[in-house]
C-alpha positions as CSV (number, residue, x, y, z in Angstrom):
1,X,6.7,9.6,81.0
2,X,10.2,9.2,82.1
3,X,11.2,12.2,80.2
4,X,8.9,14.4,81.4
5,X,9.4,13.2,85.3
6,X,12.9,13.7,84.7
7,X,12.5,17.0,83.4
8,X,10.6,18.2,86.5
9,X,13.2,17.0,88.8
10,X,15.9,19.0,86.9
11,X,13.7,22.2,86.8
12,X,12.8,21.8,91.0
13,X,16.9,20.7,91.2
14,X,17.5,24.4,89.2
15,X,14.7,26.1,91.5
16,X,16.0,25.1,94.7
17,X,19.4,26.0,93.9
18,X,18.6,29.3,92.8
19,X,16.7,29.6,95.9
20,X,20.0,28.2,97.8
21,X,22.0,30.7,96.1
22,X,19.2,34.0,96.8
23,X,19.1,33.5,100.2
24,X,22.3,32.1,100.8
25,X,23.3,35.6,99.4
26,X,21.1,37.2,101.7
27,X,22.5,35.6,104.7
28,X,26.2,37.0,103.7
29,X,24.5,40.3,103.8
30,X,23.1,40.2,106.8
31,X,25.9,38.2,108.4
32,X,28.7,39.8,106.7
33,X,28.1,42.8,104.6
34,X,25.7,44.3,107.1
35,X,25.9,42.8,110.3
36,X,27.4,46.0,112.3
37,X,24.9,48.3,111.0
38,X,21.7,45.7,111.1
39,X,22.7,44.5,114.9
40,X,22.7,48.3,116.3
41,X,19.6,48.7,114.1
42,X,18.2,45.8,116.1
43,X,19.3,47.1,119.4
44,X,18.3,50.5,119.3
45,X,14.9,49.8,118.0
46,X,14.7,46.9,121.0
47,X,16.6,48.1,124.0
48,X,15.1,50.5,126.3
49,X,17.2,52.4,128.9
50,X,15.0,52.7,132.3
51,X,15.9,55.5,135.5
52,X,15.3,53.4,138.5
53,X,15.0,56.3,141.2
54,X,16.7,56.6,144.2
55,X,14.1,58.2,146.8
56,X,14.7,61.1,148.8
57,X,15.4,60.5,152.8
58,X,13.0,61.7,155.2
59,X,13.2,64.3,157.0
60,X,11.9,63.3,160.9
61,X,11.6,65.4,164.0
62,X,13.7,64.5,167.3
63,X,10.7,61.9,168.2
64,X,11.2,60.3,164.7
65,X,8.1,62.1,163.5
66,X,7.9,62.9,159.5
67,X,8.1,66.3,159.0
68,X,9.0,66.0,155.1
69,X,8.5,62.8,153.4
70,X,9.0,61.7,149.2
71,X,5.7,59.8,147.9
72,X,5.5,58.4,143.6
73,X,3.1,59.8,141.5
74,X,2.4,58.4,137.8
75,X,2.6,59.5,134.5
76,X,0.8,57.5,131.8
77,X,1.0,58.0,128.4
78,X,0.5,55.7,125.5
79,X,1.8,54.7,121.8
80,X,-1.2,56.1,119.2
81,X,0.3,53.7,116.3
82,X,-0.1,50.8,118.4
83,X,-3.1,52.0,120.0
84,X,-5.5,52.4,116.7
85,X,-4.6,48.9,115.3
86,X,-5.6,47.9,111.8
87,X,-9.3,49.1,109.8
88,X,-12.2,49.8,111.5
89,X,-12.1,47.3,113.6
90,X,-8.8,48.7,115.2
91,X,-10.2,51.6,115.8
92,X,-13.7,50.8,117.3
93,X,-11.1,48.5,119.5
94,X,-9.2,51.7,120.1
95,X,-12.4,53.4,120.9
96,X,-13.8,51.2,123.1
97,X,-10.5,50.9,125.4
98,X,-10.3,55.1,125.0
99,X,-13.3,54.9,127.3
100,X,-12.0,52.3,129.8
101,X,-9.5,54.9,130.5
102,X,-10.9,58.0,130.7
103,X,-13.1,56.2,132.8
104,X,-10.3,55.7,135.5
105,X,-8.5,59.2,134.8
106,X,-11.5,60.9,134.9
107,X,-11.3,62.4,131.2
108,X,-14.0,60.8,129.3
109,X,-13.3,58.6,126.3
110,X,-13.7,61.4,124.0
111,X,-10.8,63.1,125.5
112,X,-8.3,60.1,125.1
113,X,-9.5,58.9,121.6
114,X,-9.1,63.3,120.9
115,X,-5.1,62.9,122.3
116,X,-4.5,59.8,119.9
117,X,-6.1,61.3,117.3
118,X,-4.0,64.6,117.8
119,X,-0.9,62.9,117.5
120,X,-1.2,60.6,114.7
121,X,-2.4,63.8,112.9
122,X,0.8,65.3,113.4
123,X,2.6,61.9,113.2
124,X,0.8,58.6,111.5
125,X,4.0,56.8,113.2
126,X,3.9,58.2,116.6
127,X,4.7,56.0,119.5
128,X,3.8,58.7,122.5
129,X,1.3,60.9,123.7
130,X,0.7,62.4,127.5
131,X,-2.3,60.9,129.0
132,X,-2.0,61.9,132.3
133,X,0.4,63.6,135.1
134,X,0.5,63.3,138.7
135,X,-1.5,60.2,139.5
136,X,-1.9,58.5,142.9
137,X,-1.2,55.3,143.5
138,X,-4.8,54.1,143.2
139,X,-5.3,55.0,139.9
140,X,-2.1,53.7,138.7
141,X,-3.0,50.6,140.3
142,X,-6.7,50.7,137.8
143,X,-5.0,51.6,134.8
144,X,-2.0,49.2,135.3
145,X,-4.6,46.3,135.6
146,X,-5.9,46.8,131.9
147,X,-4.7,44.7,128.7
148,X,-3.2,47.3,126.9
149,X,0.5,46.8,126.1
150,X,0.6,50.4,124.6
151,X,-0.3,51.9,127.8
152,X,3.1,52.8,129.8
153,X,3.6,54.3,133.2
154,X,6.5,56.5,134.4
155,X,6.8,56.4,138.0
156,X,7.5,60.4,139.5
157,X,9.3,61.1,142.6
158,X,7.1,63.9,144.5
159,X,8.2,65.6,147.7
160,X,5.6,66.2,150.8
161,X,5.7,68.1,153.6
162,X,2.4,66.6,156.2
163,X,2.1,68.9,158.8
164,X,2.0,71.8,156.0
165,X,3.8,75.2,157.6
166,X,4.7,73.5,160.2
167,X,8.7,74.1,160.6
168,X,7.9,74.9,156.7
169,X,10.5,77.6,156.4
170,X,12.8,75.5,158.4
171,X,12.3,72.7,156.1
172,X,13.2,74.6,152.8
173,X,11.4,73.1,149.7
174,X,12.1,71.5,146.4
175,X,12.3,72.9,142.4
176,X,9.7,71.5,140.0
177,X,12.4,69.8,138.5
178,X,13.3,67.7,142.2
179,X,16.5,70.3,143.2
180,X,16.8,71.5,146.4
181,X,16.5,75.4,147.0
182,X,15.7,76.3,150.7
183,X,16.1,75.3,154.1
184,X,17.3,72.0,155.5
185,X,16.4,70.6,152.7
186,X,19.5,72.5,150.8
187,X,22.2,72.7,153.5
188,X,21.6,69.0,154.0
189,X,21.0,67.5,150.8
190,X,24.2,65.4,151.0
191,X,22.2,63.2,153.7
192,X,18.9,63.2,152.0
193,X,20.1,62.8,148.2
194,X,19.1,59.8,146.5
195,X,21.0,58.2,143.6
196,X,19.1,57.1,140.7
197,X,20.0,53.7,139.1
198,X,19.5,51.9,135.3
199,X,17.7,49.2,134.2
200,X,17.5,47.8,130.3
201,X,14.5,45.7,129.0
202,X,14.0,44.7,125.4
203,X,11.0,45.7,123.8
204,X,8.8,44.0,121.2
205,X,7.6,45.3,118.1
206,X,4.4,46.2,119.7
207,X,5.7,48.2,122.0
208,X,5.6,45.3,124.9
209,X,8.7,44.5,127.0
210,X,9.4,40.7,126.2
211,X,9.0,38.9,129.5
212,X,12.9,37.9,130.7
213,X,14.0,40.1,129.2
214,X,15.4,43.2,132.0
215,X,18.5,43.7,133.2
216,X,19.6,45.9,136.3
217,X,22.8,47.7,135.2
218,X,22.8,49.7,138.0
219,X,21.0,49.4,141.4
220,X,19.1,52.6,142.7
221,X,20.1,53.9,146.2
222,X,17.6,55.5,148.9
223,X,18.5,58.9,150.7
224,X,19.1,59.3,154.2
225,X,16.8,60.0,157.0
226,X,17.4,63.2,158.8
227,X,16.8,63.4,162.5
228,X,16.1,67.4,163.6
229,X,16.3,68.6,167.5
230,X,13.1,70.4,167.4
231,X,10.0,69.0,168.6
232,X,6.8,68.7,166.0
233,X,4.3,69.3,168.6
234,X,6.3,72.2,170.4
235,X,6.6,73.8,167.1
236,X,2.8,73.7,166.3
237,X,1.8,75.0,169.4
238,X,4.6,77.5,169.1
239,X,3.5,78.9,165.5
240,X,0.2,79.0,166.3
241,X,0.5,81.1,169.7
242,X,3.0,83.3,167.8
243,X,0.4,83.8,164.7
244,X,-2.6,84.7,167.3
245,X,-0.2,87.2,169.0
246,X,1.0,88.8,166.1
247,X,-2.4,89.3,164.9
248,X,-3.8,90.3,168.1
249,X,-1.1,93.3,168.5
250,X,-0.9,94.1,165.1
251,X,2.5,93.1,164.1
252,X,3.8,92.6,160.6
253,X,5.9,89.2,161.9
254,X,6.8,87.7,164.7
255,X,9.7,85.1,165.9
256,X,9.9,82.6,168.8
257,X,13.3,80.2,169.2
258,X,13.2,77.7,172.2
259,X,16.6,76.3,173.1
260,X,17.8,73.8,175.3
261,X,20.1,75.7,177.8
262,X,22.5,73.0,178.9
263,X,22.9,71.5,175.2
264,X,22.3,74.6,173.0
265,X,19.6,71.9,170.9
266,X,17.1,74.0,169.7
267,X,13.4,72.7,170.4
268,X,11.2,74.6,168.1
269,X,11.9,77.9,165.8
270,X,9.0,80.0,164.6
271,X,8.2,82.4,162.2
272,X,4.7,84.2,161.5
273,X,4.2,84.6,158.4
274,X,5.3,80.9,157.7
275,X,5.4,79.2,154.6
276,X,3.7,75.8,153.9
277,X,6.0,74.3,151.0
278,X,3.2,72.5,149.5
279,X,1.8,75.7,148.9
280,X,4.3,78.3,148.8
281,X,2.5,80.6,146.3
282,X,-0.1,81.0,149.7
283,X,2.6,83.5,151.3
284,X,5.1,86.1,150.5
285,X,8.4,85.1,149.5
286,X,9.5,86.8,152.3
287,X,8.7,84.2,154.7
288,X,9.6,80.9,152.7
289,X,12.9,81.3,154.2
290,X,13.8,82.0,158.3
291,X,13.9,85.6,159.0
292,X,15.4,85.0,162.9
293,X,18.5,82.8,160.9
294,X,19.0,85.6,158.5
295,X,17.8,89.3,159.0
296,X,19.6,91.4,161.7
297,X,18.3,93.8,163.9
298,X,19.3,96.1,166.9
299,X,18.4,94.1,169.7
300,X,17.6,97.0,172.0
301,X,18.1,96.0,175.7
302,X,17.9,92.7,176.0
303,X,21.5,93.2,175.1
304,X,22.0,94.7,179.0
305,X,21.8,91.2,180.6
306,X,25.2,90.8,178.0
307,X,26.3,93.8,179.6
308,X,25.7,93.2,183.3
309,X,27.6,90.0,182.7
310,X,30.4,91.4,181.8
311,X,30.9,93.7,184.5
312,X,30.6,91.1,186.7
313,X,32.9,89.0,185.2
314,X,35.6,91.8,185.2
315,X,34.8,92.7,189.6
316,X,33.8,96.5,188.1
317,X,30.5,96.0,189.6
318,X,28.2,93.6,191.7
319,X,24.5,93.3,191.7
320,X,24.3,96.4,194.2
321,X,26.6,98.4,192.5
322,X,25.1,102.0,192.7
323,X,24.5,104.5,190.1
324,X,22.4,107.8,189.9
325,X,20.6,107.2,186.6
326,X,19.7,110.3,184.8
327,X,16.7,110.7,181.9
328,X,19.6,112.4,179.9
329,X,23.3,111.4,179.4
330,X,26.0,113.7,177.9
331,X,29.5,112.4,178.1
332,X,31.1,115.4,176.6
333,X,32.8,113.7,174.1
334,X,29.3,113.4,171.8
335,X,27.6,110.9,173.1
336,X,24.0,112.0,174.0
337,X,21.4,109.5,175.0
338,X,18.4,109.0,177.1
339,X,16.3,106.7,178.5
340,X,12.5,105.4,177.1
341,X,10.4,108.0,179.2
342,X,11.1,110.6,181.5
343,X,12.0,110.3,185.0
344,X,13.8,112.5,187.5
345,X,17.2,110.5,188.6
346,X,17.2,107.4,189.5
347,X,19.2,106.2,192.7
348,X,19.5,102.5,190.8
349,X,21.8,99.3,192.0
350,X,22.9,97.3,188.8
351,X,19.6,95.3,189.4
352,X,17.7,98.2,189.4
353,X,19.3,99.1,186.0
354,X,18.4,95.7,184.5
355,X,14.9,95.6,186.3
356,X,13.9,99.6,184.6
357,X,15.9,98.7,181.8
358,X,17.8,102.1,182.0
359,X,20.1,103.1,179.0
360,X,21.7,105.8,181.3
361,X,22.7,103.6,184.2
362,X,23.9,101.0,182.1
363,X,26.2,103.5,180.2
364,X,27.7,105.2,183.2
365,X,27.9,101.9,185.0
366,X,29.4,100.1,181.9
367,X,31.8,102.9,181.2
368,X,34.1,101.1,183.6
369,X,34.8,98.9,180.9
370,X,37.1,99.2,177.9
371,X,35.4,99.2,174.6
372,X,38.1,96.7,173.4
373,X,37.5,94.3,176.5
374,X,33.7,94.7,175.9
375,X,34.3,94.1,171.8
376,X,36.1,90.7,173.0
377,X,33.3,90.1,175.0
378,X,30.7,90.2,172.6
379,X,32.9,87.9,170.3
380,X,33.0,84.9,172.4
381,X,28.9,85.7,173.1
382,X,29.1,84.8,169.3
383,X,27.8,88.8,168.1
384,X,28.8,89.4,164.7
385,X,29.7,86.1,163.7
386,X,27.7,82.9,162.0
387,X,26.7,80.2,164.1
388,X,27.4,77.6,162.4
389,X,24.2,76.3,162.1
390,X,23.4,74.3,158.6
391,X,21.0,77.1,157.8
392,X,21.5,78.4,154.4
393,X,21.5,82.4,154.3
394,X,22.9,83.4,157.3
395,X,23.7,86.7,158.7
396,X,26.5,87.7,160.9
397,X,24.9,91.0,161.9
398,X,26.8,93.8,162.8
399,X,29.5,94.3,165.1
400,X,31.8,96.9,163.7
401,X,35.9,96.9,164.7
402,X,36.4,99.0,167.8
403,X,37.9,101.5,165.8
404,X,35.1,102.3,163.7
405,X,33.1,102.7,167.0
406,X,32.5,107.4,167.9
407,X,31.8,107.9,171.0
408,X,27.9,107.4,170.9
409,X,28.4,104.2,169.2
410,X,30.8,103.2,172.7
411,X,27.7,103.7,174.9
412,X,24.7,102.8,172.8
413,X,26.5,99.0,172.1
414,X,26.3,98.8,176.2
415,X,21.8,98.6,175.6
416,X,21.6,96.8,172.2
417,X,22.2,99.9,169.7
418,X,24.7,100.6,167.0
419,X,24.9,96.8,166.6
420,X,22.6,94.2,164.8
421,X,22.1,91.0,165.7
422,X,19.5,87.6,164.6
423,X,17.3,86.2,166.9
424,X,19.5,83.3,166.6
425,X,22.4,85.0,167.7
426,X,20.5,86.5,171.0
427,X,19.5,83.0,172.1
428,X,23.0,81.9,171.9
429,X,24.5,84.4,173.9
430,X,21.5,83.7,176.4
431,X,22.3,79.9,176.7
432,X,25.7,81.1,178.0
433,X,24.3,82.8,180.5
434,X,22.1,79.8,181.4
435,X,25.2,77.3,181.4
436,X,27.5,78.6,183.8
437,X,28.2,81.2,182.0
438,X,29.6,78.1,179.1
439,X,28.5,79.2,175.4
440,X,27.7,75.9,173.3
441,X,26.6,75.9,169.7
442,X,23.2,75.9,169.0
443,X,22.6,72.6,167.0
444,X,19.4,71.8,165.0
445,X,20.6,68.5,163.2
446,X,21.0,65.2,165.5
447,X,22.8,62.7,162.7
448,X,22.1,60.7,159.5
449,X,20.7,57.1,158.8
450,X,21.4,55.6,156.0
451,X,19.7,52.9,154.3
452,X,21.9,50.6,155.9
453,X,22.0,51.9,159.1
454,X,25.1,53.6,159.4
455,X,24.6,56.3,161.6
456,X,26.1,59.6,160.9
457,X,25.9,62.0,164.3
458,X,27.1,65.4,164.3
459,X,30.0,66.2,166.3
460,X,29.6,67.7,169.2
461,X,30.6,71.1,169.3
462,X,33.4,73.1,170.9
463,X,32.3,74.8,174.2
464,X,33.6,78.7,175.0
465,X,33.9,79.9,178.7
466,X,32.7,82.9,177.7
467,X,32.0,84.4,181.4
468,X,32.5,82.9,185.3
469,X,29.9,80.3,186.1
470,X,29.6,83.3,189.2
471,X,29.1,86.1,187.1
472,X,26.5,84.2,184.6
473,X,24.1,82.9,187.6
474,X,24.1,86.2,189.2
475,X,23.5,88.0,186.3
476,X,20.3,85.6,186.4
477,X,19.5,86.6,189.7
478,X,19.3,90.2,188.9
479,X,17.3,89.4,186.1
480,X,14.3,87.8,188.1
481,X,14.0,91.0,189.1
482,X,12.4,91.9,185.5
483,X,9.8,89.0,186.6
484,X,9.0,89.5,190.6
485,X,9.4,93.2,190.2
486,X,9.5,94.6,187.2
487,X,5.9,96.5,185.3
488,X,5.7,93.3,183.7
489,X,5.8,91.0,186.5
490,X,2.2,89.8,186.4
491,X,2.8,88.8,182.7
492,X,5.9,87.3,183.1
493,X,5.2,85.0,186.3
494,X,5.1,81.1,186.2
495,X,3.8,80.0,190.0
496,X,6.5,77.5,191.3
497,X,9.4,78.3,188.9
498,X,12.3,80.6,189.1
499,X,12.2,82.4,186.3
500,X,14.5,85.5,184.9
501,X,13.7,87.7,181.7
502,X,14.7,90.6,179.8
503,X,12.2,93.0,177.9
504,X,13.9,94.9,175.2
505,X,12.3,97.6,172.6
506,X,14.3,98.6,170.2
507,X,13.4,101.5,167.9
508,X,14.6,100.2,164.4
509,X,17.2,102.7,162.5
510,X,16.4,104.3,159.4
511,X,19.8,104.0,157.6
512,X,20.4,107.6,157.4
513,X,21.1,108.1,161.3
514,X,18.2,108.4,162.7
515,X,14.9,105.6,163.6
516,X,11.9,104.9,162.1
517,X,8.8,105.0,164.0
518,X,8.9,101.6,164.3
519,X,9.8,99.2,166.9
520,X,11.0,95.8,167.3
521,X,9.9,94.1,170.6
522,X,11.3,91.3,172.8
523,X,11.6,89.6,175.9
524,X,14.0,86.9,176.3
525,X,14.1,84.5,178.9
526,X,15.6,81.5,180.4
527,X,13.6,78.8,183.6
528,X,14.0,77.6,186.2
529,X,16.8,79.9,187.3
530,X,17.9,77.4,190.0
531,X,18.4,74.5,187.6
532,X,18.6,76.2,184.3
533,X,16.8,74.2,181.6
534,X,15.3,76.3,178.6
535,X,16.0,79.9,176.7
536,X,13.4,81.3,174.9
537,X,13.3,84.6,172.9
538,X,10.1,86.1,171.8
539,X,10.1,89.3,169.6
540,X,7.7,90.8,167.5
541,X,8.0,93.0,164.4
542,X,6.5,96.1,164.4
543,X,3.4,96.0,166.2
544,X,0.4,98.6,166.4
545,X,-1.8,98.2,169.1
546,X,0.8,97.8,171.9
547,X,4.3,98.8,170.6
548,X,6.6,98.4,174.2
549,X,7.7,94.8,175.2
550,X,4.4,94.6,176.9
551,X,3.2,93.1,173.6
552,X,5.4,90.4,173.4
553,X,4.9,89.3,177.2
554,X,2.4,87.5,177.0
555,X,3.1,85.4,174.1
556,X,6.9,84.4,176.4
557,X,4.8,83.5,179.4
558,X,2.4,81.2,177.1
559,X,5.7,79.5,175.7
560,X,7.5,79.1,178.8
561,X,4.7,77.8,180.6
562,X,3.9,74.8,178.2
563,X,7.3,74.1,177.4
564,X,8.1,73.8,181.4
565,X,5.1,71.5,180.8
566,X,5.6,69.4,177.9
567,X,9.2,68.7,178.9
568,X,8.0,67.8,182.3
569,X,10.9,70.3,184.3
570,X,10.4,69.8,187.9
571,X,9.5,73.5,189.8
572,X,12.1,75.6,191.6
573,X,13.1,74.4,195.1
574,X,15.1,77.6,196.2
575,X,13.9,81.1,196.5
576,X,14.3,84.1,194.1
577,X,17.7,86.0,194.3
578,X,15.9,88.9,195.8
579,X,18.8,91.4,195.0
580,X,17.8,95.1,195.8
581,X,16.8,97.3,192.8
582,X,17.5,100.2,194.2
583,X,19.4,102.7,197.2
């Protein structure tokens, strides 16, 4: 009995130390022999690198309003290996939560156990298939609240624009892939950028991040919000007149820009066609971007009031200056121009010129100007250069070198031909006529807030004198002749404001020396004279039914009058200029 106990003790003492030895030789190869390659092994198959986004800043009208705004969407997908568990069991399990979710996603069952089934086809091992893309909030918020640790979420950064094509080619847009391509949303991204961060968790064999277990390696930072000068609600009202006038005279686009004159902040910029950049396939590409920022055309005569100015400026001429205004001008050296209709001479005062808008009086009245002096002119009204507005796309227009100028180009740039000019450029020059005759910047940005709000203004910009404060106001006073006098007075009236105007229709040039049939019409405008408070340029594109500036006076006179109204500028006190028109 001994024996044989003593005999099993040696046999367990010989099986325990071969066991001692077995895994005592394991350890040293996991410990020792293997340990670099087994511990990445470990953490690669367990550590899972997570984008923590940084949103995109807002994008907020001068009143704080959200004119373009970064919501989440939801991805889920889900791991078919984990999902289909073990037998036939597993799978009537897998089943059976296949139709919890398609439930919520609005796929049917059939359709989610038909994705896992897909994929393990192609892949018995796979750990991902695509559920669903672009899920609100709501039914992220259903799907997150089921007990399946194979179902995963990716949270999507999506970009929205709430008042649709309102300010939309203002605005810009986004890529598909989140880049900006357009707009403010371009030549501002430095503001509105976010900056993405990283988080690690470690995941379990099933696919399950073990509780505890994530680690922020890099904390996610918010864009900025960007505060705009135009008013939301003065650019609604604004787009839609403009779209029911462009319709209504048969235009093929149309542009209003309202500026303050005293501060150069533009209040609302319109296009017609306008894109809305949630739906940008809904209009020509054309119009995603803004024509009046980038597209140059002969601005015809509202360029006189430039003119006028500058005559005054220089004592060659007064608002009674007097010239016998012919239907035909020749100057001998090969100009040859005329004015819009026939008329037998007209015994005009520089008023008169302005208030007929005659090309002949303005070019034998101007002639008493150098071109040079009028080039320089024209330089510090800002023609031919950028404004400096954080627009992406600009155009300079054209203002060719005085020496490339014959002798029809010297006259015609006197009434807004043989140079080319944006919409943008036209209001500029007219708030320097509206402030003293003082040319400032148009701006369209306010500043930045950060997250933690630092505040980032945009400096304010350099003035230019670019005329007297004399020779700007009574260049203004010659102009309310246009609105007490002129054949478009009754359009262009406001009772109880001073108000002074320009019509201008320009015939557009075909490239080869000649015009096209076409015309592009405007009327341009700044109220109350007296205390000048707001420019606004109106032009249409090409329009059909009514192709003078009478097309486009209406639609000034509908702006002017609610934006005297929404801005609550108190009405003229002092009388119009009343400056004779003609001798």
């Amino acid at each position: 009995m001994r024996k044989t106990m003593r005999r099993r003790t040696a046999v367990t003492a010989v099986a325990v130390a071969a066991t001692v030895c077995i895994l005592g030789a394991r350890l040293v190869d996991i410990q020792v022999v293997r340990a670099d390659e087994l511990q990445k092994a470990s953490v690669d198959a367990k550590e899972v690198e997570q984008t923590l986004l940084g949103a995109r800043g807002s994008i907020v009208d001068d009143n704080g309003t959200v004119l373009a705004d970064t919501i989440y969407r939801y991805t889920a997908a889900l791991s078919p290996s984990d999902a289909i568990g073990v037998g036939a069991d597993g799978r009537a399990a897998m089943v059976k939560a296949a139709a919890k979710i398609g439930a919520i996603t609005g796929q049917g069952g059939d359709a989610i156990v038909a994705i896992i089934d897909k994929a393990l086809k192609e892949n018995p091992k796979s750990k991902y298939a695509l559920v669903k893309k672009g899920m609100d909030v709501g039914m992220f918020d259903k799907l997150d609240k089921l007990p399946y640790g194979w179902l995963t979420f990716e949270k999507v950064p999506a970009r929205t624009y709430p008042n649709g094509a309102v300010a939309g080619s203002l605005l810009g847009y986004l890529s598909g892939a989140g880049s900006a391509q357009a707009g403010i949303e371009s030549s501002e991204n430095g503001c509105l950028a976010g900056e993405n961060g990283v988080q690690t968790y470690q995941r379990g064999a099933d696919g399950v991040a073990i509780p505890g277990s994530t680690v922020v390696q890099k904390e996610p930072k918010d864009g900025g919000t960007l505060k705009l000068t135009i008013d939301r609600d003065l650019q609604w009202f604004t787009e839609q007149t403009l779209a029911q006038q462009v319709s209504a005279v048969g235009a093929k686009f149309g542009f209003v820009t309202v500026a303050e004159a005293k501060t150069g902040k533009i209040k609302a910029i319109a296009q017609w066609p306008a894109a809305d950049p949630n739906d940008l396939d809904a209009t020509d590409p054309t119009y995603w971007s803004l024509l009046p920022f980038s597209t140059p055309y002969e601005p015809g005569s509202t360029f006189k009031a430039l003119t006028a100015s500058m005559l005054i400026d220089q004592n060659k001429a007064n608002p009674t200056s007097q010239v016998l205004a012919p239907y035909r001008f020749q100057s001998g050296q090969g100009a040859d121009l005329h004015d819009s209709g026939f008329h037998e001479p007209e015994r005009l005062t520089l008023t008169g010129v302005l208030m007929n808008s005659s090309n002949t009086g303005m070019s034998i009245l101007g002639s008493a100007l150098s071109n040079q002096t009028r080039y320089d002119y024209l330089q510090k009204f800002g023609i031919g250069e950028d404004t400096g507005l954080p627009y992406p796309g600009q155009s300079s227009g054209i203002l060719n070198p005085v020496s490339d100028w014959d002798d029809q180009t010297k006259y015609a740039t006197m009434f807004g031909q043989g140079v080319s000019t944006t919409q943008v450029q036209m209001v500029s020059a007219y708030q320097a006529l509206a402030n003293n005759g003082v040319r400032v910047p148009l701006t369209l940005v306010e500043g930045c807030k950060q997250t933690d709000g630092t505040v980032t203004d945009v400096p304010k910009p350099k003035s230019t004198q670019v005329v007297s404060a004399n020779a700007a106001n009574t260049t203004l006073g010659m102009m309310e002749s246009v609105v007490t006098d002129g054949e478009l007075a009754g359009k262009l009236e406001i009772p109880g404001y001073r108000i002074a105007a320009k019509t201008g229709t320009a015939q557009q040039p075909d490239g080869k020396g000649g015009y096209l049939p076409s015309y592009y019409v405007s009327v341009m405008g700044v109220a109350p004279v007296d205390d000048p408070q707001y420019v606004i340029s109106v032009n249409l594109g090409y329009p059909t039914t009514l192709t003078s500036s009478a097309a486009a006076a209406p639609l000034f006179h509908t702006i002017m009058s609610q934006v005297l109204k929404t801005f609550r500028v108190k009405p003229s006190t002092t009388s119009p200029a009343d400056y004779p028109p003609y001798y």
